[in-house]
MMTF fields as JSON, N, C-alpha, C and O atoms, coordinates in Angstrom:
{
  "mmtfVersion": "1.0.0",
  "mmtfProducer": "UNKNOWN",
  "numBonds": 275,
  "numAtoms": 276,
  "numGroups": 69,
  "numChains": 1,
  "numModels": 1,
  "chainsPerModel": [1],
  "groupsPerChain": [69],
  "chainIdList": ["A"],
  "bondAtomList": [4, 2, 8, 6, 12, 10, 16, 14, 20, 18, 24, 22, 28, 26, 32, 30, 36, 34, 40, 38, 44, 42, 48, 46, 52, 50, 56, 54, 60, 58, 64, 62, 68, 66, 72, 70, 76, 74, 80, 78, 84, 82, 88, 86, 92, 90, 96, 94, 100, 98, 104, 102, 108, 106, 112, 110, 116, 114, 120, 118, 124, 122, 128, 126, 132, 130, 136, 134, 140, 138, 144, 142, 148, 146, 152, 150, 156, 154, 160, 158, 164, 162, 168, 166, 172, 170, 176, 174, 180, 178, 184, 182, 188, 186, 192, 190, 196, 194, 200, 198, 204, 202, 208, 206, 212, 210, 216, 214, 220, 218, 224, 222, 228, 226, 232, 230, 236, 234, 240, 238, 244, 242, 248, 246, 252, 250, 256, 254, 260, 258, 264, 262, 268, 266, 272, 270],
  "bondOrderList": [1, 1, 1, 1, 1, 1, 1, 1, 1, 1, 1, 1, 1, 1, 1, 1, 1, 1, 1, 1, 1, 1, 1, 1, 1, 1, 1, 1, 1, 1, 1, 1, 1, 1, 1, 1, 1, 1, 1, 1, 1, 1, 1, 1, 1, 1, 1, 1, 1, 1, 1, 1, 1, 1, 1, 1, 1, 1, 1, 1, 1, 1, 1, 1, 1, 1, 1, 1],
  "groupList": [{"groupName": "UNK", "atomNameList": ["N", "CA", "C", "O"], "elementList": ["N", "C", "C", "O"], "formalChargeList": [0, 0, 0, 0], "bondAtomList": [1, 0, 2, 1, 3, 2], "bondOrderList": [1, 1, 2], "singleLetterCode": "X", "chemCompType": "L-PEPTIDE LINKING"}],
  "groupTypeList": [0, 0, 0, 0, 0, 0, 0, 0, 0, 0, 0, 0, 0, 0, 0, 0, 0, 0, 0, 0, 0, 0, 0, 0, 0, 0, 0, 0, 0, 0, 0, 0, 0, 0, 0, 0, 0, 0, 0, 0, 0, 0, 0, 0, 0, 0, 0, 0, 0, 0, 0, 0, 0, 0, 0, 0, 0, 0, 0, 0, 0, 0, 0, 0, 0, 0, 0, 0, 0],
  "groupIdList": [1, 2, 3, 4, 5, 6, 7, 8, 9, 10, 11, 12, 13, 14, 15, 16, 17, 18, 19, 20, 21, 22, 23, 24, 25, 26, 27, 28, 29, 30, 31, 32, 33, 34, 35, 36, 37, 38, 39, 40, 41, 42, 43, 44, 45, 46, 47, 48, 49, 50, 51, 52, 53, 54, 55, 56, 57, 58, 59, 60, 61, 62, 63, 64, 65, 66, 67, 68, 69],
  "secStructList": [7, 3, 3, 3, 3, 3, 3, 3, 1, 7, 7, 1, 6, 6, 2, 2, 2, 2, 2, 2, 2, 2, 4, 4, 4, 1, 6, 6, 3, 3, 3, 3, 3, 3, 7, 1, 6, 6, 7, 7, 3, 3, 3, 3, 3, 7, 6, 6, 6, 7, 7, 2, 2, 2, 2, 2, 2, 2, 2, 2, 2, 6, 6, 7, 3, 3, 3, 3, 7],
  "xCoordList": [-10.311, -10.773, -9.676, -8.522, -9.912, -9.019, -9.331, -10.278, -8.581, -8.75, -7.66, -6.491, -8.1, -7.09, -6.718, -7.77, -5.66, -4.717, -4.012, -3.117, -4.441, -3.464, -2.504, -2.566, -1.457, -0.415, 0.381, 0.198, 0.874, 1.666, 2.609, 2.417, 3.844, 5.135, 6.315, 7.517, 5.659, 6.761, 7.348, 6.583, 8.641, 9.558, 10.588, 11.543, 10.419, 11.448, 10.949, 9.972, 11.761, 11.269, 11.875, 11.91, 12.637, 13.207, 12.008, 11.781, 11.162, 9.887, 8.795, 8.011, 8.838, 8.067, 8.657, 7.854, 9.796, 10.477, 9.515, 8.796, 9.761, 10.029, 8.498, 8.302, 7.54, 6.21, 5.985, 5.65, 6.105, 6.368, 6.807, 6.426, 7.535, 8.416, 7.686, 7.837, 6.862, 6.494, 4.635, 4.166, 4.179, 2.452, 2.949, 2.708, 3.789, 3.823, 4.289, 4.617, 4.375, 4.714, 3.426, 3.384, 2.174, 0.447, 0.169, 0.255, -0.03, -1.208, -2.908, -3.859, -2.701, -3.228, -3.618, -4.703, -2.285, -1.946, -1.488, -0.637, -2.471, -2.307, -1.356, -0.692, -1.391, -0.554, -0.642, -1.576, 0.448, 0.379, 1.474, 2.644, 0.41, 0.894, 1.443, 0.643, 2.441, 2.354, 3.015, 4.177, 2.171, 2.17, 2.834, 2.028, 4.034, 4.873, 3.938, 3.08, 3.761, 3.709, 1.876, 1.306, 1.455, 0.136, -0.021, -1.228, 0.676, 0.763, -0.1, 0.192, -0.98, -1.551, -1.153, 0.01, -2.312, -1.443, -2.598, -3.687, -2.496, -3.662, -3.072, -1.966, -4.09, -3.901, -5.027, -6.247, -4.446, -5.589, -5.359, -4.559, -6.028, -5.89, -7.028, -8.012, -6.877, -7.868, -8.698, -7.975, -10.26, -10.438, -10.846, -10.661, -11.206, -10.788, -9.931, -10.28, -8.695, -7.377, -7.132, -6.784, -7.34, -6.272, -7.704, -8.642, -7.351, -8.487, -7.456, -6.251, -8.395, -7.213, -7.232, -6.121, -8.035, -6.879, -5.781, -4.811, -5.804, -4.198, -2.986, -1.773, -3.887, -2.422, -2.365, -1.225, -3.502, -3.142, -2.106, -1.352, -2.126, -1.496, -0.274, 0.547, -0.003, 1.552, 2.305, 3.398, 1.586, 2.404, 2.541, 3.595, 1.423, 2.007, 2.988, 3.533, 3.36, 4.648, 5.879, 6.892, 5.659, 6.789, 7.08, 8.018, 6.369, 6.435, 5.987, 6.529, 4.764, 4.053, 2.735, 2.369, 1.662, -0.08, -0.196, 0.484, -1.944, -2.319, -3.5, -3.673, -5.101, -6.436, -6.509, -5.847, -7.948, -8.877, -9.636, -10.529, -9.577, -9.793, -10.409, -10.756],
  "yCoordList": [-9.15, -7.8, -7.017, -7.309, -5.88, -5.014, -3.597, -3.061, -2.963, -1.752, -0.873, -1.256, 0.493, 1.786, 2.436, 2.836, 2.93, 3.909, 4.898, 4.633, 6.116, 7.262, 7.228, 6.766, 7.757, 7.261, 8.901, 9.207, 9.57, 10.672, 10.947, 10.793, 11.399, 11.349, 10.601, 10.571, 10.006, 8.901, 9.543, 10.0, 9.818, 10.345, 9.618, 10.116, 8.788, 7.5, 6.098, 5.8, 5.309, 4.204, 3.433, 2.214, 4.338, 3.098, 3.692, 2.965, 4.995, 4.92, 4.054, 3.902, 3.306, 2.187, 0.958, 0.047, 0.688, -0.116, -0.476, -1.457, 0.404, 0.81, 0.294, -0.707, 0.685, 0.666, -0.8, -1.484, -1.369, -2.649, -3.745, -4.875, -3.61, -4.408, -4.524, -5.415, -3.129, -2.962, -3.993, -4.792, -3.16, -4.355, -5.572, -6.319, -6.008, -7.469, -8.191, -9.355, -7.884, -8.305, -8.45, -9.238, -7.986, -8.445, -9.666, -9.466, -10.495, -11.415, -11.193, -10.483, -12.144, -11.948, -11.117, -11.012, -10.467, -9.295, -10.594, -11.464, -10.098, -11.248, -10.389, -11.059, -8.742, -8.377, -7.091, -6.723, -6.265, -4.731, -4.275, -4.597, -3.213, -2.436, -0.956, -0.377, -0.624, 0.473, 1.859, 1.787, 3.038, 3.504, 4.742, 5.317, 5.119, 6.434, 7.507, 7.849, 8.328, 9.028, 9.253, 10.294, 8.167, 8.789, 8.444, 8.46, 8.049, 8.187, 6.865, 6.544, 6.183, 5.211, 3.684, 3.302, 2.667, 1.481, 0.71, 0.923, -0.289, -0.937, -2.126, -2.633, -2.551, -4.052, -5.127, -4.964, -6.028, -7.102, -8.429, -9.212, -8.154, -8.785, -9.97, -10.096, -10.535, -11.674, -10.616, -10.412, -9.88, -9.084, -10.282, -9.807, -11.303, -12.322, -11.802, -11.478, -11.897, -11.516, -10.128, -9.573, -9.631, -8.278, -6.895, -7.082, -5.636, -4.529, -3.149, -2.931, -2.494, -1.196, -0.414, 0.006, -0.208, 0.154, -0.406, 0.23, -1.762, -2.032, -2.089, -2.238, -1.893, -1.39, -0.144, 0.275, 0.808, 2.146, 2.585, 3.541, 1.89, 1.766, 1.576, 2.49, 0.107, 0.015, 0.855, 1.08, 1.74, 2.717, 3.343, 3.162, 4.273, 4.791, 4.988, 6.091, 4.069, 3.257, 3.581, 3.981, 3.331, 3.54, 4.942, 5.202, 5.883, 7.301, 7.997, 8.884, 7.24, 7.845, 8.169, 7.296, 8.805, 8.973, 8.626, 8.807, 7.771, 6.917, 7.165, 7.786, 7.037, 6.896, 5.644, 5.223, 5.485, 5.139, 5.62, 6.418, 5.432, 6.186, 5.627, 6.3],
  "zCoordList": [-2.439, -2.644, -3.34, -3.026, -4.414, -4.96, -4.705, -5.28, -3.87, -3.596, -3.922, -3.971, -4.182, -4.753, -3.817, -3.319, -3.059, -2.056, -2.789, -3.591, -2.494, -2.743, -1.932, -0.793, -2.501, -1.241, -1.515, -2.693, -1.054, -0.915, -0.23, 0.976, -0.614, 0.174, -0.797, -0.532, -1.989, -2.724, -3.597, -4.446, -3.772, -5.003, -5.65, -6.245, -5.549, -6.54, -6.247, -5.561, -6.865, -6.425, -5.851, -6.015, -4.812, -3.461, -2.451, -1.483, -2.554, -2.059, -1.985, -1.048, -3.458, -3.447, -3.187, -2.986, -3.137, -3.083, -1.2, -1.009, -0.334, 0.985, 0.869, 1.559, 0.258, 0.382, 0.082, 1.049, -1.023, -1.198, -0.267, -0.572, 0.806, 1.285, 3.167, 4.004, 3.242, 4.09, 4.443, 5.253, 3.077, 2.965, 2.967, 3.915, 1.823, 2.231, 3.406, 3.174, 4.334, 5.66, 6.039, 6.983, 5.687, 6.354, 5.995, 4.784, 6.056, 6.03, 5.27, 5.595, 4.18, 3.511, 2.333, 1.761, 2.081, 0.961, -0.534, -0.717, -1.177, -2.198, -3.482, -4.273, -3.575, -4.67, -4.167, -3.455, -4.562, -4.733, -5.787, -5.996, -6.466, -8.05, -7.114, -6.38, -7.22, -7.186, -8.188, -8.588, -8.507, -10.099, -9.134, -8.403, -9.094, -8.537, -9.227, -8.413, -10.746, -11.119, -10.605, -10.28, -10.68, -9.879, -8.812, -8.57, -7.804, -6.476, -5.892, -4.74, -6.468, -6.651, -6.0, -6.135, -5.17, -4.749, -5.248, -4.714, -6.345, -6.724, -5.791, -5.981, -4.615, -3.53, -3.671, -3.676, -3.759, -3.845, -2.289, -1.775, -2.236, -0.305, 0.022, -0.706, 0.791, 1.311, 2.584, 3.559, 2.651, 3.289, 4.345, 5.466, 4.43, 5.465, 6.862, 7.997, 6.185, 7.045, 7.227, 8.27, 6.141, 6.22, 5.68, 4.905, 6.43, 6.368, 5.724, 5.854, 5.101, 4.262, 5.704, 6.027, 6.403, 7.897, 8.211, 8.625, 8.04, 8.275, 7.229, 7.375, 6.018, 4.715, 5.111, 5.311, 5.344, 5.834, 6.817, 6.639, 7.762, 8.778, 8.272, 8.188, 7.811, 7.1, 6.734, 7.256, 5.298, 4.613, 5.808, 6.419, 6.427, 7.054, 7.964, 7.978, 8.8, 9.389, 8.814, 9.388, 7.388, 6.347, 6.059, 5.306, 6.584, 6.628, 5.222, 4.563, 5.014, 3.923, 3.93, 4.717, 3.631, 4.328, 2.779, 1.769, 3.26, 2.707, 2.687, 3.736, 1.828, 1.921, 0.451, -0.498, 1.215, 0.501, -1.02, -0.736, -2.251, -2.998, -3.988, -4.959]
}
């Protein structure tokens, strides 16, 4: 599955760095793009394993809020 996350809170890219480092720790996260200037997380995941409640969850962890978009 490929799904889009707004993500808000990111101002450089050890923000994404942080965001990056955090999804891939799920299971079944097959890629994530993430575009700073539009706030944007293009994820492509096995929805098998892994649900955008629980990438949601992640970022958020990472101290960033996150939707569906």
């Amino acid at each position: 599955m490929k799904q889009t996350f707004k993500i808000t809170g990111m101002t450089c890219q050890h923000c994404v760095k942080n965001i990056e480092t955090a999804v891939q720790e799920l299971n079944g996260l097959k890629k994530i793009k993430i575009h700073l200037k539009k706030e944007t997380a293009l994820v492509h995941y096995n929805e098998e394993q892994l649900s955008s409640e629980a990438i949601i969850n992640k970022i958020t962890e990472a101290g960033y809020q996150a939707e569906v978009i």
